[in-house]
N, C-alpha and C positions, 0 to 999 in steps of 0.2 A: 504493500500500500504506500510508505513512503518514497518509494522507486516511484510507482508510476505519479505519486502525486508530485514528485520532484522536477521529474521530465517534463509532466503535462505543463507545470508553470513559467519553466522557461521556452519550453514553446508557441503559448499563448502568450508572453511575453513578447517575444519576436514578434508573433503575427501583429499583436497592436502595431507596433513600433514599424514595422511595414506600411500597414495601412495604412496610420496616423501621417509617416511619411512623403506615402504617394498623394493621398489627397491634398497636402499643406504644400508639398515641394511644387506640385504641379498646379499651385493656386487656385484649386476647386476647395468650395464648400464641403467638410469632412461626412461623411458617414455617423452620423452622431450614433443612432443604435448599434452598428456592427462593430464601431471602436469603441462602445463604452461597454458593449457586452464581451469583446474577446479583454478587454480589461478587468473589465469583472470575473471570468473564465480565469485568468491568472491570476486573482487575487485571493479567489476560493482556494485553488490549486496550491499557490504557494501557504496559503494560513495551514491548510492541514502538513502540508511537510515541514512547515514550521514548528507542530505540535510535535513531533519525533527530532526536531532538530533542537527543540528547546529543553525537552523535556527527556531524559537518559536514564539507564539500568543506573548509572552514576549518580546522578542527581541535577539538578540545575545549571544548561548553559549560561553565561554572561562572557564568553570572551569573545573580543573583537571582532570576527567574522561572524559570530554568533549575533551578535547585537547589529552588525552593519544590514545581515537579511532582514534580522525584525522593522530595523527603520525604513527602510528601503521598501518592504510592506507596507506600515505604514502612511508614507510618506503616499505612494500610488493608490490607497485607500482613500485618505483625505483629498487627493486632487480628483481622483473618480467623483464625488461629493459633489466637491468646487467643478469640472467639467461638465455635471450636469446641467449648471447653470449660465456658466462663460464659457467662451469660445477656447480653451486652451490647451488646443492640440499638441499646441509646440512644446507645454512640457511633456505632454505623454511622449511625445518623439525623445526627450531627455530621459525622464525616469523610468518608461517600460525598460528599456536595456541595460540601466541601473539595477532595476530587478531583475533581470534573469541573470546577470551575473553577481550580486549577493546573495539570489539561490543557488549560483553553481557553486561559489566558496565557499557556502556555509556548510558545507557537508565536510569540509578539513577543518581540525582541531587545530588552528595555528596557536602557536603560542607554547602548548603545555598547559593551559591554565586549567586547573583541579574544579569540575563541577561543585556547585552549592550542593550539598546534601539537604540543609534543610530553607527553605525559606518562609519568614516569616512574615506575617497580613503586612505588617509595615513598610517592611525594606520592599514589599510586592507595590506598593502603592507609590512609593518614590520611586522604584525604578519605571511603572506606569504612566507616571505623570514628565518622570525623566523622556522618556520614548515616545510619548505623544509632544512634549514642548518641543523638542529638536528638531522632529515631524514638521513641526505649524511652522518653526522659521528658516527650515531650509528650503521650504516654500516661498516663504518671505521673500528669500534672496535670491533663488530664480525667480520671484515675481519684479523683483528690483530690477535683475540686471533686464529684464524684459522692458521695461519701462527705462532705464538707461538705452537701450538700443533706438526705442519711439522718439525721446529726448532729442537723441541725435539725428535725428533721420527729421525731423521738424526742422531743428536747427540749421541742419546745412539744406532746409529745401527738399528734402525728397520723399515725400510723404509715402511714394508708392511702395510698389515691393511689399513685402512680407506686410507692413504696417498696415494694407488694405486688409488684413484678416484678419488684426489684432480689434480687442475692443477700445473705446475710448479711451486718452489717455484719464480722465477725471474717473473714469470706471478701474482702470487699473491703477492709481492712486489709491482707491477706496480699497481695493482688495489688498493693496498692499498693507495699506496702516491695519488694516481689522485683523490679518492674519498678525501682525507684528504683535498687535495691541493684546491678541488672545491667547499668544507664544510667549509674552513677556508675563500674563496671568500665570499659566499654566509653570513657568521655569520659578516662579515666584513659589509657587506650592512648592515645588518641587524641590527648590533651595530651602524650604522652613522644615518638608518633611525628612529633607538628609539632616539636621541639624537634631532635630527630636527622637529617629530611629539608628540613624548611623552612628560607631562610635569611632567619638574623636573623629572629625573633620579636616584639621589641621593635622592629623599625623604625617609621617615623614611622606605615606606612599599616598597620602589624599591634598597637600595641602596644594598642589600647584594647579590639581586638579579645581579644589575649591574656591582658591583665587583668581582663577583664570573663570569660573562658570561669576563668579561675584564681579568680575571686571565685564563682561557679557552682560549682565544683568543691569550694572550702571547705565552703558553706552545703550541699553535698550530704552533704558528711561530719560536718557536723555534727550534719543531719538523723540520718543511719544510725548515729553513736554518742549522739545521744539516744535513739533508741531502743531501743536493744541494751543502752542501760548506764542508762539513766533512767527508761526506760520511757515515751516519748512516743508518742504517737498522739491520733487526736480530730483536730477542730483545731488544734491545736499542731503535728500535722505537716502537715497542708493548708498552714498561715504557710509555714513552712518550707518546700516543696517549692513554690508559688507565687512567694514570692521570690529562689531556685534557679533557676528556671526562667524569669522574667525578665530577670535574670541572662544566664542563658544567650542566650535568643535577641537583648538587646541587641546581645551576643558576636559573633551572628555574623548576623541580619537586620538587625538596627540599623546595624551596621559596612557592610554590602553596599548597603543604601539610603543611608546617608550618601555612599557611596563612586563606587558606582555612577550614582545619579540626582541628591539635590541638588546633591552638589557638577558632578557634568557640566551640570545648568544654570544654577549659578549663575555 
């Protein structure tokens, strides 16, 4: 069962990433049913090979690869959501193929890292809250640089091209603050519940992890009060939510691959 659920999801994976492709590259109006359902096809596919990737005779995956497929889930869960609504083919052209190669790696132990044998309701709910907020703003920031691309294609004059299939830019301003707005809620739980359930924060192997997610956490806020109270957008919030969000993933992919793999072979 985890075989074929494995295969079926990077296959449907692919096929989106086709379709989504030929209809967007060849400037035709996409398929909405037949790419949001081979999307949904692999997202069914990959959650149950998820359930045997996450879950071991061992006990609980959390290593790196392990965690890169659950987001990458994730991640094409919520914009299935968000595509039902906006036109945004061009990320599924992005993250279906993200997906099927976070489900082909996730099936290697990289690292060495010792599944959890036990987990408990709490550390379930931060890392929860952890994998959904990463989810909302890695969104964010291809929603950014999408709207960095419109920026400039106004700017120097050329509104055609690819920008005739995107939505408005005030439409994709909106999507960007609200996804920011409810990634910066959600990391916000998510930095109170590591604080309550996880112990010592600041230890030697968590702190750079946790200042690096608290230095993320600022530059989100001070994205979302620049713009509520200054009026930032453009540009100025692309800066901002780009460097937020590397930030962030130093936080906690940086932290995992220092952790996990160079320092295991050095």
């Amino acid at each position: 069962m985890a075989t074929i659920a494995h295969w079926t999801a990077i296959a449907l994976y692919l096929a989106t990433t086709a379709v989504a492709a030929h209809n967007f590259f060849r400037q035709r109006q996409p398929g909405r049913p037949l790419l949001l359902g081979l999307l949904a096809g692999a997202l069914v596919a990959h959650g149950l090979s998820l359930i045997y990737t996450l879950v071991t005779p061992a006990g609980y995956r959390f290593d790196l690869l392990a965690m890169l497929s659950l987001i990458s889930w994730t991640v094409n869960l919520l914009l299935l959501v968000l595509a039902a609504r906006h036109p945004l083919q061009l990320l599924i052209v992005i993250m279906a193929p993200v997906g099927a190669l976070a489900e082909l790696a996730a099936v290697h132990d990289w690292g060495g890292v010792t599944p959890r044998q036990q987990l408990s309701a709490g550390i379930a709910v931060h890392a929860l809250l952890s994998i959904v907020a990463y989810s909302l703003l890695t969104l964010a920031t291809l929603q950014a640089i999408y709207l960095y691309y419109q920026n400039q294609q106004l700017h120097n004059h050329r509104p055609g091209g690819i920008s005739r299939f995107l939505p408005p830019l005030q439409t994709m301003e909106s999507l960007l603050f609200g996804l920011v707005a409810f990634g910066q809620l959600l990391l916000t739980a998510s930095l109170v519940t590591g604080f309550l359930f996880l112990d010592n924060l600041f230890a030697q192997h968590l702190v750079h992890k946790t200042a690096l997610s608290l230095l993320a956490w600022l530059l989100y806020s001070i994205l979302l009060w620049g713009h509520w109270k200054k009026g930032w957008r453009g540009n100025t919030a692309v800066r901002w939510t780009l460097a937020a969000f590397a930030a962030l993933m130093l936080a906690y992919f940086g932290s995992k691959l220092v952790l996990e793999v160079i320092l295991q072979r050095g």
